[in-house]
N, C-alpha and C positions, 0 to 999 in steps of 0.2 A: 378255791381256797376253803380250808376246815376253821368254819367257828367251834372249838373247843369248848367253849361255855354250852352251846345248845347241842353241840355234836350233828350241828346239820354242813351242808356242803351249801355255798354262798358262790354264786356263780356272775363275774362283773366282766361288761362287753370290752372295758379299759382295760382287765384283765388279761384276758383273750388277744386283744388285741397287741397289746404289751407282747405277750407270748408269738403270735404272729411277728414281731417285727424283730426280734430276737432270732428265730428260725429262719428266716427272711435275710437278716443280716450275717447271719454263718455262713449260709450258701451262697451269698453274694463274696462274702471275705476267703473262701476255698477255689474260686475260680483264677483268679492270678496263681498263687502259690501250685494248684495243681497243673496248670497248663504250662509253670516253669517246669515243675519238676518232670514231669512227661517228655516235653522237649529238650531238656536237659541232660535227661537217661539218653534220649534216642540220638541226639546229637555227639557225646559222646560215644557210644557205642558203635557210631559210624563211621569217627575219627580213631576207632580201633580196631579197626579191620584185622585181624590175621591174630587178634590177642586172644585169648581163650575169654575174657572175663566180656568179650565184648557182645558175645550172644546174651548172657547172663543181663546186660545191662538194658539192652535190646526191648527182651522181654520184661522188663523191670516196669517199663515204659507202656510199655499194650498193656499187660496184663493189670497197670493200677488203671490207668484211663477209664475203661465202663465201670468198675466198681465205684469210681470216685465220683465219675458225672452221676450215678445213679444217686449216690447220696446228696447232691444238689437235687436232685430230683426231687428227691423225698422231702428234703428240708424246702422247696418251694412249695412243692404239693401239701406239706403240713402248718405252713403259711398262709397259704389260701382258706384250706379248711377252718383254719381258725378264725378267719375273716370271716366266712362266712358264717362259722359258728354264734361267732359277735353280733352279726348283724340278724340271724334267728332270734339269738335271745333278745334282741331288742323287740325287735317286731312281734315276740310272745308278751314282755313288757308291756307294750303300750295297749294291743291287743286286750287282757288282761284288765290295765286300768281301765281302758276305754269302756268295758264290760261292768265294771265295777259302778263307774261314774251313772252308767244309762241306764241301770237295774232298778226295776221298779224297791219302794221302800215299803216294807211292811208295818204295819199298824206297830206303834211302840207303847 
């Protein structure tokens, strides 16, 4: 997220994480809807045997199937990533303070 006041970039693991379960819950909500609609072309098009439209439907069917899993793909895989993104920035966080806290102090 953009702080506008300082113009710096403000990066929050709740953030990320948010974002994660967002991408996470698309590709979870695409899995029914696409697995009707696939089987739905292909089932039809099989109860249309001798129709012209019924190769059309056929193919309607194969040809979304790997595109659509693949975009569950992507949206698990950009789910994780941002897990795990979250959990870097923590572990830079603490790191950081921890660094902070055990540094010696200079004469003031």
């Amino acid at each position: 997220m953009a702080d506008n006041a300082t113009a710096q970039v403000l990066v929050k693991a709740t953030d990320l994480r948010a974002s994660a379960g967002i991408a996470k819950g698309l590709g979870e909500e695409l899995k029914a809807p696409v697995q009707n609609a696939v089987t739905t072309s292909e089932t039809v098009a099989g109860g249309l045997t001798g129709w012209s439209i019924a190769g059309g439907l056929g193919q309607l069917g194969s040809g979304w199937s790997k595109p659509l899993a693949d975009l569950r793909q992507r949206l698990a895989d950009t789910a994780a990533n941002l897990d795990a993104n979250a959990v870097a920035h923590e572990n830079t966080e603490r790191a950081v303070a921890g660094a902070l806290v055990t540094a010696p102090q200079g004469a003031r």
